[in-house]
Every structure is written in structure tokens, then in C-alpha cells.
VMD Tcl script that builds the backbone (N, CA, C; Angstrom):
set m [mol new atoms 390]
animate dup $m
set s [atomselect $m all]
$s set {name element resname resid chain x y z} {
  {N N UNK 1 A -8.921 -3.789 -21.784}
  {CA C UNK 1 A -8.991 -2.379 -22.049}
  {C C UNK 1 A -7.607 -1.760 -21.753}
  {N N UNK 2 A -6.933 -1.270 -22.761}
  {CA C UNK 2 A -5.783 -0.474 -22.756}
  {C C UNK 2 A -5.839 0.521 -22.237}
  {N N UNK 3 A -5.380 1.543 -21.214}
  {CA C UNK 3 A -4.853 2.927 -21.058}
  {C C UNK 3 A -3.612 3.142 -20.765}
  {N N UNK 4 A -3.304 3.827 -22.067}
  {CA C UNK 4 A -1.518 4.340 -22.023}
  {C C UNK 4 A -1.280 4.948 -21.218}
  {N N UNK 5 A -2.211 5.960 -20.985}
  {CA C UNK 5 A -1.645 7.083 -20.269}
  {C C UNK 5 A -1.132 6.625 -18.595}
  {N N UNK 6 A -1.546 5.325 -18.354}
  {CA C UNK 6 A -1.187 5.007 -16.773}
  {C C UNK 6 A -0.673 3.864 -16.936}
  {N N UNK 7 A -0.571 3.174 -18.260}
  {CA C UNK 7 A 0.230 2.280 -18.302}
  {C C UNK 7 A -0.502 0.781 -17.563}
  {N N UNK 8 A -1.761 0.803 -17.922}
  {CA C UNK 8 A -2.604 0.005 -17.441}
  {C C UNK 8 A -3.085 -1.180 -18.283}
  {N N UNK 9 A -3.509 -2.600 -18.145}
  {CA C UNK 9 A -4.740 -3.187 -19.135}
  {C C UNK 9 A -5.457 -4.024 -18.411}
  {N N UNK 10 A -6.625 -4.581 -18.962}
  {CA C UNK 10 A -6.691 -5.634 -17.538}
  {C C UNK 10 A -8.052 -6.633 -19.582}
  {N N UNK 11 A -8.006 -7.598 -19.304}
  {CA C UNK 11 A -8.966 -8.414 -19.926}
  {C C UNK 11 A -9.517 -9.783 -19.366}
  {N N UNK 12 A -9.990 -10.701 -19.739}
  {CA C UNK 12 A -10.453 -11.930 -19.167}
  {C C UNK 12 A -9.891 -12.747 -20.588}
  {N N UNK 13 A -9.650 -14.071 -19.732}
  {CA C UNK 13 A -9.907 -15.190 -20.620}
  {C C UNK 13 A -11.316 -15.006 -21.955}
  {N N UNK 14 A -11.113 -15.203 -22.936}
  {CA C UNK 14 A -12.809 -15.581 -23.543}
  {C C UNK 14 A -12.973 -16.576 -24.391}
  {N N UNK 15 A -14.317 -17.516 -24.388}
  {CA C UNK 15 A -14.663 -18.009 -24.881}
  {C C UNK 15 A -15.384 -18.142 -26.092}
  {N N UNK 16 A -15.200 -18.479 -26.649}
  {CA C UNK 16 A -15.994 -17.773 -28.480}
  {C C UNK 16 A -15.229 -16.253 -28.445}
  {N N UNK 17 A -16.385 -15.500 -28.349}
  {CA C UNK 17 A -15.884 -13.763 -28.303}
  {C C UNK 17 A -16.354 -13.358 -27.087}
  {N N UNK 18 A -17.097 -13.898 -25.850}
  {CA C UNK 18 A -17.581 -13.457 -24.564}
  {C C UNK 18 A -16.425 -14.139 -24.107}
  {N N UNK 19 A -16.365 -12.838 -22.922}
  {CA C UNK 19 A -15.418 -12.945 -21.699}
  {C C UNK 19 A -15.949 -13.345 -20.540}
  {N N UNK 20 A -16.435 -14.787 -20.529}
  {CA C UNK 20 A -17.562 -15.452 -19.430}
  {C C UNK 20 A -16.370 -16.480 -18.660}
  {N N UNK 21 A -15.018 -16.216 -18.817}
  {CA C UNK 21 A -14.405 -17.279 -17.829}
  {C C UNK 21 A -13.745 -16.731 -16.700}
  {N N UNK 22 A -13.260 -17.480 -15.429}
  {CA C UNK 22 A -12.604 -16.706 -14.582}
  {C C UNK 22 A -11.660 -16.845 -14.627}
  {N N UNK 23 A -10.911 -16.530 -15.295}
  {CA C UNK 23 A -9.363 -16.167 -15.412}
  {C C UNK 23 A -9.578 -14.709 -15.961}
  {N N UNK 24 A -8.483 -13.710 -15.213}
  {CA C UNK 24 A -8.544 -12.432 -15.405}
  {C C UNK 24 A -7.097 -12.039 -15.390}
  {N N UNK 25 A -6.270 -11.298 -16.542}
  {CA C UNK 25 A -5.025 -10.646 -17.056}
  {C C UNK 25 A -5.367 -9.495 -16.532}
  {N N UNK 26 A -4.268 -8.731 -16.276}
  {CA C UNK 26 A -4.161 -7.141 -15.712}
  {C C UNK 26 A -3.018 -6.806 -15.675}
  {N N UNK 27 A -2.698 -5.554 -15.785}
  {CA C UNK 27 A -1.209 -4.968 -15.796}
  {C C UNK 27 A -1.361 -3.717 -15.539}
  {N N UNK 28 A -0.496 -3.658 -14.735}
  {CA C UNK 28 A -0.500 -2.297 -13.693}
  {C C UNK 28 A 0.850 -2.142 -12.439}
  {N N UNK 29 A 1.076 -1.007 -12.116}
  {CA C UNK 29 A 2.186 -0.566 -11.292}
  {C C UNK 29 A 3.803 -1.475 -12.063}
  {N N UNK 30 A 3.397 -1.749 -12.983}
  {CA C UNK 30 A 5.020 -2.148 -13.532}
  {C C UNK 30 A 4.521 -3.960 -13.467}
  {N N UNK 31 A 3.613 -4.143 -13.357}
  {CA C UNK 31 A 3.395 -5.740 -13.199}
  {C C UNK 31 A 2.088 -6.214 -13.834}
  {N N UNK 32 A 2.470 -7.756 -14.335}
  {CA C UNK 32 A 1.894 -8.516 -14.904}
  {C C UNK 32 A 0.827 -9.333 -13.912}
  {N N UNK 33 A -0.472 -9.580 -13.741}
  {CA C UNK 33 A -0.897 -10.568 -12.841}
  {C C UNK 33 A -1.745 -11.950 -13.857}
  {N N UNK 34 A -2.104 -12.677 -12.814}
  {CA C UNK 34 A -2.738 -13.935 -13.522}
  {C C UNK 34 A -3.842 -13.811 -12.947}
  {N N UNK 35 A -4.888 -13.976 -12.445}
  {CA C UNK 35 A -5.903 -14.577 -11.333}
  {C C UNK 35 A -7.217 -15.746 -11.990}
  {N N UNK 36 A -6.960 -16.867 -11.312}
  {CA C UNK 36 A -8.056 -18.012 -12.043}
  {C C UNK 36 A -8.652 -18.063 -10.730}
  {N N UNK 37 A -9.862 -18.903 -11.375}
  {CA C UNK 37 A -10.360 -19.205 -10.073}
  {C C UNK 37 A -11.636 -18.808 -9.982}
  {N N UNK 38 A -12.667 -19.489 -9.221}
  {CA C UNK 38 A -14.128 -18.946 -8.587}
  {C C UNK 38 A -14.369 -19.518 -7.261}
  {N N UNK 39 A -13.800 -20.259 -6.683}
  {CA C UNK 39 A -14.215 -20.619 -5.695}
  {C C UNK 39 A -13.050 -20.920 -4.358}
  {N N UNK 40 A -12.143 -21.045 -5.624}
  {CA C UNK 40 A -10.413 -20.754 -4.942}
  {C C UNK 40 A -9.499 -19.938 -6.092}
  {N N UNK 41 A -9.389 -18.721 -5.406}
  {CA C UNK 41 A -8.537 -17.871 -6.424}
  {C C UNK 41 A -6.975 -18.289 -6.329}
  {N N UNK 42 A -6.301 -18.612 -7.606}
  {CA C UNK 42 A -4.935 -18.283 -7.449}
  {C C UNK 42 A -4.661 -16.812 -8.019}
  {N N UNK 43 A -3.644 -16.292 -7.570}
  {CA C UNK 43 A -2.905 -15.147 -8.271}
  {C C UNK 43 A -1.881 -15.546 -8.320}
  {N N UNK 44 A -1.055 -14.840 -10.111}
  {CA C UNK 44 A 0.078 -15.406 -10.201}
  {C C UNK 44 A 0.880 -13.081 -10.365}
  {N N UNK 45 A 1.960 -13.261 -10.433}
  {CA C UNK 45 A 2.254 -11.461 -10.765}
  {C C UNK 45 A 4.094 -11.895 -11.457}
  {N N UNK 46 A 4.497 -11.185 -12.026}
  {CA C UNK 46 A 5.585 -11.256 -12.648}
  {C C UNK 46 A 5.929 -9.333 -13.083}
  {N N UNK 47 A 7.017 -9.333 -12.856}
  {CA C UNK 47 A 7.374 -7.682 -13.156}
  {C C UNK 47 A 7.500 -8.120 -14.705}
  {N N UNK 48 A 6.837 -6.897 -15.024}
  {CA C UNK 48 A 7.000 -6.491 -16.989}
  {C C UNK 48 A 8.944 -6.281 -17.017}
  {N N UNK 49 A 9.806 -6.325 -16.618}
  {CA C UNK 49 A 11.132 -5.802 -16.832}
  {C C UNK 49 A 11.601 -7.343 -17.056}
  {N N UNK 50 A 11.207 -8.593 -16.164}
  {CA C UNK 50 A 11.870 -10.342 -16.231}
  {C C UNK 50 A 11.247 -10.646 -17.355}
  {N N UNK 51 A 10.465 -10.130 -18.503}
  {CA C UNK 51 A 9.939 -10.809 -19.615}
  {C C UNK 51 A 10.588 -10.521 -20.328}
  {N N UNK 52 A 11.358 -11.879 -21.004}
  {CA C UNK 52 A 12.571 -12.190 -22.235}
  {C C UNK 52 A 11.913 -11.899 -23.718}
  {N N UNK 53 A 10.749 -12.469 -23.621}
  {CA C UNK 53 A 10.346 -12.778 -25.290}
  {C C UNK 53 A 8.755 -13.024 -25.340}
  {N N UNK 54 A 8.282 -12.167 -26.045}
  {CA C UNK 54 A 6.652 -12.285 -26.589}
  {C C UNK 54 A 6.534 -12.902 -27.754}
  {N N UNK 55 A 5.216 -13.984 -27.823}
  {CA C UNK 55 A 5.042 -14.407 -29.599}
  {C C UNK 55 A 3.615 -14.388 -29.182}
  {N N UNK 56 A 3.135 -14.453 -30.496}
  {CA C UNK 56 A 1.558 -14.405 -30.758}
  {C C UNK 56 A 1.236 -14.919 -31.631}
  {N N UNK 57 A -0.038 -15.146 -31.362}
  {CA C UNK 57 A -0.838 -16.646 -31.944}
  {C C UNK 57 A -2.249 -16.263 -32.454}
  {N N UNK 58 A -2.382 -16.542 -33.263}
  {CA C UNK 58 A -4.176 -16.187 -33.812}
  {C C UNK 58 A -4.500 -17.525 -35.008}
  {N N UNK 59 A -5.295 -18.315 -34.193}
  {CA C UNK 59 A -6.005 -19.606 -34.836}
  {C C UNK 59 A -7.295 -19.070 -35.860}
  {N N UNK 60 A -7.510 -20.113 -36.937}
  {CA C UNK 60 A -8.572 -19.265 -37.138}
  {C C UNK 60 A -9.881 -18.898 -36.227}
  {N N UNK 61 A -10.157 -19.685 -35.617}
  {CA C UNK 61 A -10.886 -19.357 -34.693}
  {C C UNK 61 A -10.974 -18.387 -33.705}
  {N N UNK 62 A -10.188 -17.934 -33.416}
  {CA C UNK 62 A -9.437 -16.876 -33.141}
  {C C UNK 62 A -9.531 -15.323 -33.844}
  {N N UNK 63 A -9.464 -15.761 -34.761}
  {CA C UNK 63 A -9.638 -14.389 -35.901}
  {C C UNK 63 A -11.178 -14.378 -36.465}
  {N N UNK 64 A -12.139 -15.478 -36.406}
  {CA C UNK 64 A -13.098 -15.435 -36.064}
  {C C UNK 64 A -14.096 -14.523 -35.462}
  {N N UNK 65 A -13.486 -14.858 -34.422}
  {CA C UNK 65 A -13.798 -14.312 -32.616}
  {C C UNK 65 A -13.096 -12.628 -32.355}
  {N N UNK 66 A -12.010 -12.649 -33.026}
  {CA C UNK 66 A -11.583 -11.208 -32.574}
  {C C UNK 66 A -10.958 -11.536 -31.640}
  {N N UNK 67 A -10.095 -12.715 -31.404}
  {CA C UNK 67 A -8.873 -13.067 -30.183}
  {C C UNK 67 A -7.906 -13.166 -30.763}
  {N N UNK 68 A -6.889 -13.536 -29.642}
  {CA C UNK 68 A -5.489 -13.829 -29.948}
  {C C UNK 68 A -5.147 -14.220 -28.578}
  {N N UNK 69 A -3.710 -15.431 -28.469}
  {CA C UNK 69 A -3.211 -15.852 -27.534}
  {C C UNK 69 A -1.403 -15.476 -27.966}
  {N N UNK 70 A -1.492 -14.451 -26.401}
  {CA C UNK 70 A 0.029 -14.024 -26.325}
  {C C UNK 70 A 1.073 -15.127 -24.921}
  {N N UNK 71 A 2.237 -15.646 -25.226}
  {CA C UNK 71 A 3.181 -16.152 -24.761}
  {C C UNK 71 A 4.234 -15.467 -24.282}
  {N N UNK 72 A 4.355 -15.084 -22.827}
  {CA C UNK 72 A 5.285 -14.265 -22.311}
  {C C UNK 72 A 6.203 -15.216 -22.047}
  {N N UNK 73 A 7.705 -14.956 -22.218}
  {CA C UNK 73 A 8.796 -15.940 -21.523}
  {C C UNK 73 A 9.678 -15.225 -20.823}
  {N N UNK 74 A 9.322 -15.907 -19.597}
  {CA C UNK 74 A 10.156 -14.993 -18.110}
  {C C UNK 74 A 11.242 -15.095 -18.065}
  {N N UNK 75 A 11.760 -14.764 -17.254}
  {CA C UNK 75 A 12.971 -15.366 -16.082}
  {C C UNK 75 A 12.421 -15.152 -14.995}
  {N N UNK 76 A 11.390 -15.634 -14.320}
  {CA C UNK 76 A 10.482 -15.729 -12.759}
  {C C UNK 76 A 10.811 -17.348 -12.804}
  {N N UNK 77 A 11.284 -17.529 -11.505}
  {CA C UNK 77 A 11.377 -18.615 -11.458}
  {C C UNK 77 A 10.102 -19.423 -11.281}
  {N N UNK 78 A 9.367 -19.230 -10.521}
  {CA C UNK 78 A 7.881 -19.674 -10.376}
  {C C UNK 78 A 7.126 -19.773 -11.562}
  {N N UNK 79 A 7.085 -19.132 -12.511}
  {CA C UNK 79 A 6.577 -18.988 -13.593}
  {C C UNK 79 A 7.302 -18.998 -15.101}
  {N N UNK 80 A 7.667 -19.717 -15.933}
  {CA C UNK 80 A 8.652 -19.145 -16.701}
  {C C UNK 80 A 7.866 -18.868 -18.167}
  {N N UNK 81 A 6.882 -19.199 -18.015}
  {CA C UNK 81 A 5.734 -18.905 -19.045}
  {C C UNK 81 A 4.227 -19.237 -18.927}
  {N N UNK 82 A 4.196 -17.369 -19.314}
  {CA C UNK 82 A 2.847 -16.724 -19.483}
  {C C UNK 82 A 1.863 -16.905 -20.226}
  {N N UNK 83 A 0.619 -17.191 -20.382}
  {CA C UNK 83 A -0.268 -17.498 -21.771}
  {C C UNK 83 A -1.554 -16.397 -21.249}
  {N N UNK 84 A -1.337 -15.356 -22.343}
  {CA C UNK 84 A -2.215 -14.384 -22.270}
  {C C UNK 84 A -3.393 -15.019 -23.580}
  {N N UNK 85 A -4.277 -15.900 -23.058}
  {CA C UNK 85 A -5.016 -16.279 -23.828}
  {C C UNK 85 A -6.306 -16.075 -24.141}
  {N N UNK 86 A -6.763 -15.985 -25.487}
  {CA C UNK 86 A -7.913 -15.815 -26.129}
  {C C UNK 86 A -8.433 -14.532 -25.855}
  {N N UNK 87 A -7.844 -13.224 -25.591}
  {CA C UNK 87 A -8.240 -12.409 -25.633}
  {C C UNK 87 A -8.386 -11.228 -26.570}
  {N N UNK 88 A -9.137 -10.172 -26.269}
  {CA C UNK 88 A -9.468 -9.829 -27.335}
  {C C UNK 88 A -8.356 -8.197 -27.659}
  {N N UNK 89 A -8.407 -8.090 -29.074}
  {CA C UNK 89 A -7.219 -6.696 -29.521}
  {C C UNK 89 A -5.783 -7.079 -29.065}
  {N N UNK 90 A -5.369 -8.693 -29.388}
  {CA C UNK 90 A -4.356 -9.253 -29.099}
  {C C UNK 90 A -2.967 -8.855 -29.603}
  {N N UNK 91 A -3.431 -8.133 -31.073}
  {CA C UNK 91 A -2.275 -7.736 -31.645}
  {C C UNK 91 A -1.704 -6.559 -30.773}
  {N N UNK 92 A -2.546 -5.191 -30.838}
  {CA C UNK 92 A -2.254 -4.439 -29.908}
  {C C UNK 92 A -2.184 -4.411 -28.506}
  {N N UNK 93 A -2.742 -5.259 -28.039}
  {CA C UNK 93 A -1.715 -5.799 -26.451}
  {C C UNK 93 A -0.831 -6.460 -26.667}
  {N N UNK 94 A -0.382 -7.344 -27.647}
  {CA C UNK 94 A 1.013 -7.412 -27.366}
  {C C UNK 94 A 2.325 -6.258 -28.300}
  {N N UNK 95 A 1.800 -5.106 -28.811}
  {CA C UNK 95 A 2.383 -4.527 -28.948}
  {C C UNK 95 A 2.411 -3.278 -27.552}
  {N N UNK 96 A 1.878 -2.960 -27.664}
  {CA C UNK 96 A 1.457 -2.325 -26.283}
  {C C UNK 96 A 2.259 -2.642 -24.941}
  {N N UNK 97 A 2.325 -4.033 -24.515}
  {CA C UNK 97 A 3.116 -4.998 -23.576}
  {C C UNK 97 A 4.748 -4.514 -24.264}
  {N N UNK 98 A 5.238 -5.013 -25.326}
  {CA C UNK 98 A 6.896 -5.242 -25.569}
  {C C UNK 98 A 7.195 -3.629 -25.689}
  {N N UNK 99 A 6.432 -2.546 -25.568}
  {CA C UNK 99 A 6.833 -1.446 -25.499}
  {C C UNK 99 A 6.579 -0.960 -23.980}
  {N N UNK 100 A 5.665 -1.384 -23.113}
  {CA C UNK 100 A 6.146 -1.275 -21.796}
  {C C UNK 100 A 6.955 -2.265 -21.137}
  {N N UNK 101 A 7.592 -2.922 -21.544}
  {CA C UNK 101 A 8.557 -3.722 -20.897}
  {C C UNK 101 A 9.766 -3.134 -21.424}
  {N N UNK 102 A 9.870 -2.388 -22.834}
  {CA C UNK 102 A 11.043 -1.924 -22.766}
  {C C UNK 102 A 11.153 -0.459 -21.975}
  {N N UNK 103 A 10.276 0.276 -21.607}
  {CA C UNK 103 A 9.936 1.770 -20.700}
  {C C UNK 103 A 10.867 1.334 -19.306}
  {N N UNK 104 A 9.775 0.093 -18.722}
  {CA C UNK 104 A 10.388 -0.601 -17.688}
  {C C UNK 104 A 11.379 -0.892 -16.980}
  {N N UNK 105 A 12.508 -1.484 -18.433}
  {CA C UNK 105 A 13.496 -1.600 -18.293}
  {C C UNK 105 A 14.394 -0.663 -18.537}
  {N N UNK 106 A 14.047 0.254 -19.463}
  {CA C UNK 106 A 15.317 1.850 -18.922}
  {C C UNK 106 A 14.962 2.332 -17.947}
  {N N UNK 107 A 13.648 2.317 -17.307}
  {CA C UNK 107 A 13.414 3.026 -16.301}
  {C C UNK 107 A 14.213 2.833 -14.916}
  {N N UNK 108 A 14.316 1.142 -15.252}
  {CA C UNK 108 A 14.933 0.168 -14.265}
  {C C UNK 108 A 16.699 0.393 -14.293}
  {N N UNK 109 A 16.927 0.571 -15.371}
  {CA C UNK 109 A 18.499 0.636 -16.013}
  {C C UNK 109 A 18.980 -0.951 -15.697}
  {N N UNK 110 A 17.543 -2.028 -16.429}
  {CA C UNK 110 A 18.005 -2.868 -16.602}
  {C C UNK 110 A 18.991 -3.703 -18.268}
  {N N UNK 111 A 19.766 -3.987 -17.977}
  {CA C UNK 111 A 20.214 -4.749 -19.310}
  {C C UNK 111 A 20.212 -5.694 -19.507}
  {N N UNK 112 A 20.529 -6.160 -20.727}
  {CA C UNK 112 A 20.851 -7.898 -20.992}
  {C C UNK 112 A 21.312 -8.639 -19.884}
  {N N UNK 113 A 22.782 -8.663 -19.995}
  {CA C UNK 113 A 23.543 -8.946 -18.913}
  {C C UNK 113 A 22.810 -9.377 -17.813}
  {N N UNK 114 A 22.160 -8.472 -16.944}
  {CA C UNK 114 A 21.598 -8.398 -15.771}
  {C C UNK 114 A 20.930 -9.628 -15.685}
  {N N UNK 115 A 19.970 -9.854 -17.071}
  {CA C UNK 115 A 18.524 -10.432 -17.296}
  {C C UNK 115 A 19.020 -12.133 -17.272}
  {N N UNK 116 A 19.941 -12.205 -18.129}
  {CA C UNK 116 A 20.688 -13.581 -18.212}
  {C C UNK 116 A 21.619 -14.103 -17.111}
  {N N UNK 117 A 21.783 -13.232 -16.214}
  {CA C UNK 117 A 22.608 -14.037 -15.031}
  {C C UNK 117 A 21.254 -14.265 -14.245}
  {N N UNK 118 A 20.240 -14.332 -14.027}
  {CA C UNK 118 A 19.180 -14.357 -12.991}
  {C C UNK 118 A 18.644 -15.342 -13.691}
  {N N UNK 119 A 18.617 -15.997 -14.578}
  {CA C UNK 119 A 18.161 -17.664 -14.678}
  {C C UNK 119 A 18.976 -18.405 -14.056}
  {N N UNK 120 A 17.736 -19.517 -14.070}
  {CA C UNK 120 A 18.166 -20.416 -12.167}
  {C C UNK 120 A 18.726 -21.709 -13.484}
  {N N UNK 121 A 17.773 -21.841 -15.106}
  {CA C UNK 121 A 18.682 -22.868 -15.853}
  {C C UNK 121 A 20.602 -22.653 -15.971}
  {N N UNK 122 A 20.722 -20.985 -15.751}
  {CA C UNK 122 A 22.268 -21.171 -16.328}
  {C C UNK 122 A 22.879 -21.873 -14.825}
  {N N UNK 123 A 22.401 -21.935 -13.918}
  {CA C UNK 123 A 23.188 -22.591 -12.682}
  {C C UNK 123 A 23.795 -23.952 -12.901}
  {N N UNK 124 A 22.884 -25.107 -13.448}
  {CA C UNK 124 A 23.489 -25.876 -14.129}
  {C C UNK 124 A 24.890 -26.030 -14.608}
  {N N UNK 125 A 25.060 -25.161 -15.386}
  {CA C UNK 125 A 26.529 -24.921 -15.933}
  {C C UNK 125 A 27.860 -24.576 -15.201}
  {N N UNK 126 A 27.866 -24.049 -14.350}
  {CA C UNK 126 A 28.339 -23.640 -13.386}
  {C C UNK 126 A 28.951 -25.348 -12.793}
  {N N UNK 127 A 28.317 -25.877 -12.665}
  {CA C UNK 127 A 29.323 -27.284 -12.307}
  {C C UNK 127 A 30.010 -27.717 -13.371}
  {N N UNK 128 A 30.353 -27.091 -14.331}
  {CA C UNK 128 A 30.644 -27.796 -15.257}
  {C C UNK 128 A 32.524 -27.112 -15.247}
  {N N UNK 129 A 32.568 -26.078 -14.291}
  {CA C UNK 129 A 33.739 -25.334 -14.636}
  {C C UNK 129 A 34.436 -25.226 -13.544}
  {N N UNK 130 A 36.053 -25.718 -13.019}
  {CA C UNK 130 A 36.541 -26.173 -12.110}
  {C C UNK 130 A 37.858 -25.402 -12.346}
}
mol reanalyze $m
mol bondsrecalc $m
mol representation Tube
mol addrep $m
């Protein structure tokens, strides 16, 4: 369920077109969360401003069902990709998402620049120059 006005969403994993699994998406205060789990919860959270690149996916089954699976790609080191999967009004959450991540990031007065020195892959390179 989307609300713009607070900049909110929250959905579940679903199966067919019911949302009967425990994995639960949410977004709120400027952040992305994960939470799986029933008997041992993980939570995962990532700020909406470290997400590089969204793509989206709709199988037929999928379009079936009234889902879609969205692919966030971070720069969190813990996490470097997101799978907002099988949920439902996928197109408009991930339009919804790449327009609060860009809010985010003026809000932040983050830039490119910024975003690409904070991967832990460009460290690598860095030995390479003497």
C-alpha cells in the first residue's frame, strides 16, 4: 500500500496473488527494510539515497497474478542487492521508489561522485596505482 503523502509503502512477499508468506517490504523514514522469517526474524534496512539502479520484472505468471519483482542495486555493503519480489502494483512501486530516492537524494545533497567513492568494489583498484 502506497502513501505519498508520508512517503510510505509496506507489502508482503505473494504467492499466486495472496500475500500468505513471511517476508514483509516496507519503506518509511527515508528507508528500505527486508523482514523474513516466522520463527526467527531477520531484518535487513538500506537508506533509499545508496540505491544505484532499479529494474523490473513481470513473468507471465506474474501478470497473471497482478505481481511484479523489483531489483534494487545498492552500494550497502551488507547488501548489494534487493529483490522486491512478487508483489503486487509493481510497476507503480517501482516508479514510486526511483522518485523517492531521487527526493532523498537532493534532500541529502547527495551526488554521483559521493555515491561511487563509497563502493568497497572500487577499493580493489586502488592497489593498482603507485
Amino acid at each position: 500500500m502506497i502513501n505519498k503523502e508520508t512517503k510510505t509503502w509496506s507489502d508482503r512477499k505473494h504467492f499466486l496473488w495472496w500475500p500468505i508468506t513471511f517476508t514483509k517490504y516496507q519503506i518509511e523514514h527515508g528507508r528500505i527494510y527486508l523482514t523474513t522469517g516466522l520463527f526467527s526474524t531477520k531484518e535487513e534496512e538500506c537508506l533509499l539515497y545508496r540505491i544505484m539502479d532499479i529494474s523490473f520484472e513481470r513473468t507471465l505468471g506474474n501478470k497473471i497474478c497482478g505481481t511484479g519483482t523489483i531489483r534494487l542495486t545498492t552500494k550497502d555493503a551488507s547488501n548489494p542487492a534487493i529483490l522486491l519480489e512478487n508483489i503486487r502494483d509493481s510497476k507503480e512501486v517501482k516508479d514510486t521508489i526511483s522518485q523517492w530516492i531521487e527526493e532523498e537524494r537532493m534532500e541529502k545533497r547527495v551526488v554521483g561522485r559521493d555515491m561511487y567513492g563509497a563502493s568497497s568494489h572500487m577499493d580493489d583498484f586502488d592497489d593498482d596505482i603507485q
